[in-house]
C-alpha positions as CSV (number, residue, x, y, z in Angstrom):
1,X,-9.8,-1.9,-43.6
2,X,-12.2,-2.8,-40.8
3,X,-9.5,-6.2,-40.2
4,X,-6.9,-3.4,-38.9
5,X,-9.2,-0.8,-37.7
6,X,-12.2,-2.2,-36.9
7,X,-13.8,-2.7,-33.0
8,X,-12.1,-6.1,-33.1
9,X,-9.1,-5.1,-35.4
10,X,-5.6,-5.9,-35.2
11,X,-4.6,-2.4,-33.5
12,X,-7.7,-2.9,-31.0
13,X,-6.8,-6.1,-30.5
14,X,-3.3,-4.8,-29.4
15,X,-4.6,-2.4,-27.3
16,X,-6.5,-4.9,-25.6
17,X,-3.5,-6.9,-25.0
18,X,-1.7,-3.8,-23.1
19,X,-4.6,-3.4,-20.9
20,X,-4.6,-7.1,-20.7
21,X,-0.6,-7.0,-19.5
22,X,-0.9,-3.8,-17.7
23,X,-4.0,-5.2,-15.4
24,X,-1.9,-8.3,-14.8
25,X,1.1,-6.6,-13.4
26,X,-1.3,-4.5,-10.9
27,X,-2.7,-8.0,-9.9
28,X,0.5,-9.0,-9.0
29,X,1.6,-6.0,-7.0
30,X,-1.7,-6.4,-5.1
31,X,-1.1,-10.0,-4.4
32,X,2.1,-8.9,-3.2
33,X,0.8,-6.1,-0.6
34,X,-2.1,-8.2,0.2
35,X,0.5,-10.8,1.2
36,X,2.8,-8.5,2.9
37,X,-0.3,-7.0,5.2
38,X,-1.3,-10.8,6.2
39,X,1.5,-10.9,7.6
40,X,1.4,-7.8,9.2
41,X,-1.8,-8.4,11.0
42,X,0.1,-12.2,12.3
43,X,2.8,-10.3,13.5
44,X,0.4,-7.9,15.3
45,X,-1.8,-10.9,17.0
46,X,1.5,-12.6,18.3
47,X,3.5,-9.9,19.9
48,X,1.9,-7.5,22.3
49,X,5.2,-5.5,22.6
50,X,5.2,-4.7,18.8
51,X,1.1,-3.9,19.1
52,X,2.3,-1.3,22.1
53,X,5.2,0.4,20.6
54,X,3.0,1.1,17.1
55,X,0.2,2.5,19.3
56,X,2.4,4.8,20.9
57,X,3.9,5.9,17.6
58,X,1.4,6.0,15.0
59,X,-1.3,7.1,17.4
60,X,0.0,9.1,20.5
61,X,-1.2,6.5,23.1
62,X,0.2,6.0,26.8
63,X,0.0,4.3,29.5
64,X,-2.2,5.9,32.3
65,X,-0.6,8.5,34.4
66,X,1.8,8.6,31.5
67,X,3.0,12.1,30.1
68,X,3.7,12.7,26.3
69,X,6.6,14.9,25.2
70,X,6.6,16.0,21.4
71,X,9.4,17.9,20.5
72,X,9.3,19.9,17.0
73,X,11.8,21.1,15.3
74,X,11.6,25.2,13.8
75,X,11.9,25.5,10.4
76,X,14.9,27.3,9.7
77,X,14.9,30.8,7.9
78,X,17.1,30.4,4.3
């Protein structure tokens, strides 16, 4: 009984294999963004004009004596 049930059973054992798999495939995605970002960051070393255009996007930045215009749209009544 304890061969199939037991802490190091064939059903634990399998168990331990899907973990095992399931870890692996998370490794790999994380390879992949960690990868991706690299090259991100490159990108973002080598071209100033890229580095400027995120800023103003993501984060609202200008140039001095620069204005901002944000223009929202209204949620419609249904």
């Amino acid at each position: 009984m304890s061969l199939l049930f037991g802490n190091m059973g064939v059903l634990s054992h399998r168990r331990m294999l899907q973990v095992y798999r399931d870890l692996e495939i998370e490794r790999a995605k994380l390879i992949n963004e960690n990868s991706r970002l690299r090259q991100e960051v490159q990108s973002l070393r080598g071209d100033s004009d890229l580095l400027e255009r995120l800023a103003r996007e993501r984060l609202g930045m200008s140039r001095p004596g620069e204005t901002i215009y944000r223009f929202y749209k209204k949620p419609r009544p249904d």
